[in-house]
N, C-alpha and C positions, 0 to 999 in steps of 0.2 A: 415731438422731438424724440427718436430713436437714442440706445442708449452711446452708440458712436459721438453721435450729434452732442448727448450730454457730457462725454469725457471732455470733446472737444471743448463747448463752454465753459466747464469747470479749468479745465487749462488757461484759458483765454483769459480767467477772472483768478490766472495762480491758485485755484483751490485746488485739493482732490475731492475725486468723487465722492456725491455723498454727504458733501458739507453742509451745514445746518441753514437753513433761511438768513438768522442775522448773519450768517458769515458769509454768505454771498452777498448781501443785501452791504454789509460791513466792506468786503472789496469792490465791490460795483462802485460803491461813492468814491471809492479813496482812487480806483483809479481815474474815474472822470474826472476828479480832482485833480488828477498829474499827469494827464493830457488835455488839462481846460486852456484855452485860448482868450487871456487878459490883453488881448487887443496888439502886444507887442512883437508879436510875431512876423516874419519873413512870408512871404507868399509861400516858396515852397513846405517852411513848417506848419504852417497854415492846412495844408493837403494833407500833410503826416497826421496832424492832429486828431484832424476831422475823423480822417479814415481809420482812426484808432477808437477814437466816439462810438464810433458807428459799430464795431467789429464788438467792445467793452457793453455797447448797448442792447445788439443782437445775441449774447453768450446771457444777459441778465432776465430778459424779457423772457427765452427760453426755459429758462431754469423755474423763472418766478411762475410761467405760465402751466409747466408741468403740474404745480402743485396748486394754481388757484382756479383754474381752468378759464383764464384770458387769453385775449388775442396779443399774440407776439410781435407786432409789427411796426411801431412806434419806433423811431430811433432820435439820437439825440442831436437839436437844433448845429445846423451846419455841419452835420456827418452826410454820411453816404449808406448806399444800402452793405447790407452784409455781403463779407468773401464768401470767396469758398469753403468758407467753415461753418457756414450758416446755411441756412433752408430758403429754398427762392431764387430770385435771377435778380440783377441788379449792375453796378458797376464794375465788382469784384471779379465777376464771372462776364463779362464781354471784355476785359483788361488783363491778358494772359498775364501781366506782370502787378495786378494791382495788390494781391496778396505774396504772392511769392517773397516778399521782403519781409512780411511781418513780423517773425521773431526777429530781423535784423532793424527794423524801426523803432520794435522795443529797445535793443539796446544802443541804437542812435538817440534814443528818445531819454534814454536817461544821461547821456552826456547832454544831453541840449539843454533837459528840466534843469540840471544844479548850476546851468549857466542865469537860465532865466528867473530863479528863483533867488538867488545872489544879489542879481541888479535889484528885483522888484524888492527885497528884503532893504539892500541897501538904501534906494528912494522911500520904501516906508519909514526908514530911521531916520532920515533926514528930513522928511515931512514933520511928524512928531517933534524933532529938537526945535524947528522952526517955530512950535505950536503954543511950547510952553519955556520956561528957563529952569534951568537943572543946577541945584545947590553946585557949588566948586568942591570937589573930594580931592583929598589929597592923599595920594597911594604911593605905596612904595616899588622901584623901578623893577621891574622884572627882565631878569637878562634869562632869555632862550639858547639854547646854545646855534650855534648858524648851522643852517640846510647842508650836509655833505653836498659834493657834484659829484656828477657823473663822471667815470673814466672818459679820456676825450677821445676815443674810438666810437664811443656811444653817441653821442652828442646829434650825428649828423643823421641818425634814424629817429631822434624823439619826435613822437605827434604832437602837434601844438598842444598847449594847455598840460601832456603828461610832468613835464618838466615842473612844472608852479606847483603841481599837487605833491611831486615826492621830495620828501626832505631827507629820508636816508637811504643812501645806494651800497650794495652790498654785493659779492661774488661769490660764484662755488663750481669748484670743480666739475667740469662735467665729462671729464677726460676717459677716453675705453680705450682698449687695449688699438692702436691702430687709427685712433680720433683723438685728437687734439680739440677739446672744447671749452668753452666759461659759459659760466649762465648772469648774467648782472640782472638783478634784482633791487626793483623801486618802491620804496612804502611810502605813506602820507603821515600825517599826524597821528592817528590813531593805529599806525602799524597795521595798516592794511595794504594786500599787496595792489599794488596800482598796474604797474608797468615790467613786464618780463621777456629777457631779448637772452637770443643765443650769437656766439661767436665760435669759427672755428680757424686755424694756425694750420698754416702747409707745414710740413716738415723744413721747409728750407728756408721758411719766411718767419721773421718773430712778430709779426703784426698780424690783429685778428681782423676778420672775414664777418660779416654780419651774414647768419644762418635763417631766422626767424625771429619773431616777434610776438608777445600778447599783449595786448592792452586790457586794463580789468576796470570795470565800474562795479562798485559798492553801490545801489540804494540807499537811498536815507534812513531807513528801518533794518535794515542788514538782510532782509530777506529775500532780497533778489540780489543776484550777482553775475555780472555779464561777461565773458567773455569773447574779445574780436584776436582772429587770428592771421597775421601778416607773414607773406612769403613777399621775399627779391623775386623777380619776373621771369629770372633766369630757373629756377624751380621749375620742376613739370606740374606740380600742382597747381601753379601760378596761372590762371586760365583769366585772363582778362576781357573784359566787356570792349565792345569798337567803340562806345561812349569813354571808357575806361572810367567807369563811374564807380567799379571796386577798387582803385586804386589811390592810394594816399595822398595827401601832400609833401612826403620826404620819397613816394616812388614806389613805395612798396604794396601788395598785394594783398585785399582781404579775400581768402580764400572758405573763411568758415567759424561761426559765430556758435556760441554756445552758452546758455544760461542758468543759474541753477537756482531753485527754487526753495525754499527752508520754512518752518514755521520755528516761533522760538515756545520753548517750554525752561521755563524759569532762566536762568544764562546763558544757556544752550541754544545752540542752531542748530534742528532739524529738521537734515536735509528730507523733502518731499519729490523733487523731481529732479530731471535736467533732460532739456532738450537741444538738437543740434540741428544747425543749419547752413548751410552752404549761401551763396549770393544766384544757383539756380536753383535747389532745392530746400524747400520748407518743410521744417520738420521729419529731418533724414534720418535723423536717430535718435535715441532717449532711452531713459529708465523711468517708469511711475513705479513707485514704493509706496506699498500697502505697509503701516503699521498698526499695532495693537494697539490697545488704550491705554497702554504703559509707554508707549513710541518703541514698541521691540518691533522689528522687522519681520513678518510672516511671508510675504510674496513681492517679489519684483520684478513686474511686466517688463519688457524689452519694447519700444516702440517705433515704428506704428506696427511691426508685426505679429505684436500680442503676445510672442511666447517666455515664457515664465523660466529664469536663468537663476543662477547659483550664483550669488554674489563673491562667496568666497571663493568659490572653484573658480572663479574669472576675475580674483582680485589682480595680475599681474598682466591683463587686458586692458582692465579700464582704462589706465591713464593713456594708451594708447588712442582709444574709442572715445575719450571727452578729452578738451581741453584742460592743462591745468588741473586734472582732477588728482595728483598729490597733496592739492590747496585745500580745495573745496569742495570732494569728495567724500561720502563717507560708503562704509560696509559695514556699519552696524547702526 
């Protein structure tokens, strides 16, 4: 495995280069663990799965075999062989489109895991009550206060499921000199942003125009963060499939996914990577960030072109160039 081959791995298994044995050996489990297939699955998540096994299992083998000097070729029961990101031929590479999704399966794959993790959580609860009988407690009532809504302009763009998670909706300004704009902004419980849509106002009309859209998944651990990003059709970016298999259930357009990568050091989230990608192209663009052993920033690759950028001299870039990245961004 050349050392391309090995960034790639290390990306595949969210590391950076370079990371220790247990700590690959540490992400290898955990994420077979959050693409393992407990039987409940749909055919096509089924496909997702596998091919995610497979791809988690070729980045592991690689890494492990560099340093034990075994054969890498083993993958995991109901995967498929390695994409394009791995060494060898197989389905990835006779299936122009079987990787080309991949950063966007991840983050289909983390809306899907906290669905199916939900039910099977909830059926394990209720297996257990069944099991044993649980003392009567008696507690005192706790009043919540009730979920804000959504402005009703908004209403008719939310993706299924974005509505249930956010419980406070909030607005701001987005107005320039000659644009008339609002941003509505969606948090969950934990004051995470979920859901973020733009609107914009003709001059001669008082009702707002839906502009764009993000949708955000949080991880269960906080160290991946996803985001999908949605254009109206009528957008020139809007570049639709003849399946129109990037297109939503309320109409609108995923033009371009983007995800970012973090480790934590004591309360702290930091950030390690982010990559971006379109519904044709895989891994169009990114940052990998070299830190010290303090987490002070020495070097910040540009990807996949390799060349080494000035974070600060391009700080009023970025948000342009990633998703979101006002949110979950950093420069230092």
């Amino acid at each position: 495995m050349n050392e391309t081959e090995k960034t790639a791995a290390y990306e595949t298994l969210g590391l950076k280069p370079g990371a220790s044995e247990a700590a690959v050996k540490a992400a290898y489990k955990k994420l077979l663990a959050f693409w393992a297939d407990d039987g409940s699955l749909s055919e096509p998540l089924k496909k997702i799965a596998a091919d995610m096994r497979a791809k988690i299992e070729h980045a592991y083998t690689g890494l492990t075999s560099a340093t034990t000097g075994t054969s890498s070729g083993s993958t995991t029961s109901g995967g498929t062989a390695p994409g394009p990101q791995g060494a060898g031929s197989g389905k990835g590479k006779n299936d122009p489109w079987a990787w080309v999704f991949g950063i966007l399966l991840v983050v289909a794959g983390l809306f899907w895991y906290d669905e199916v993790k939900t039910e099977h959580d909830k059926n394990e609860r209720g297996r257990q009550d069944n099991q044993q009988e649980k003392p009567i407690e008696t507690k005192p009532i706790e009043t919540k206060p009730a979920p804000s809504a959504p402005p009703d302009y908004v209403i008719p763009y939310l993706h299924n499921g974005v509505k249930e998670r956010v419980v406070k909706w909030t607005t701001e300004d987005l107005t320039t000199p000659g644009s008339t704009r609002i941003g509505v902004l969606g948090y969950d419980n934990q004051d995470r942003l979920v859901n973020y849509l733009q609107f914009y106002s003709q001059e001669t009309s008082s009702s707002w125009s839906f502009y764009d859209q993000y949708v955000v998944k949080v991880s269960d651990d906080g160290l991946q963060v996803g985001v999908q990003h949605f254009q109206p059709t009528w957008q020139s970016g809007a570049i639709v499939f003849k399946d129109q298999r990037n297109v939503s259930e309320v109409g609108d357009v995923l033009v371009q996914s983007t995800v970012y990568y973090y480790h934590l050091k004591g309360n702290k989230y930091v950030l390690d990577s982010v990559v971006v990608s379109t519904p044709f192209t895989e891994n169009k663009d990114g940052l990998q960030i070299k830190r010290s052993s303090d987490d002070q920033i020495y070097e910040v690759v540009r990807q996949p072109n390799g060349n080494v950028i000035n974070m600060e001299a391009n700080r009023g870039s970025l948000p342009g160039m990633f998703d979101l990245w006002r949110f979950f961004g950093q420069t230092h």
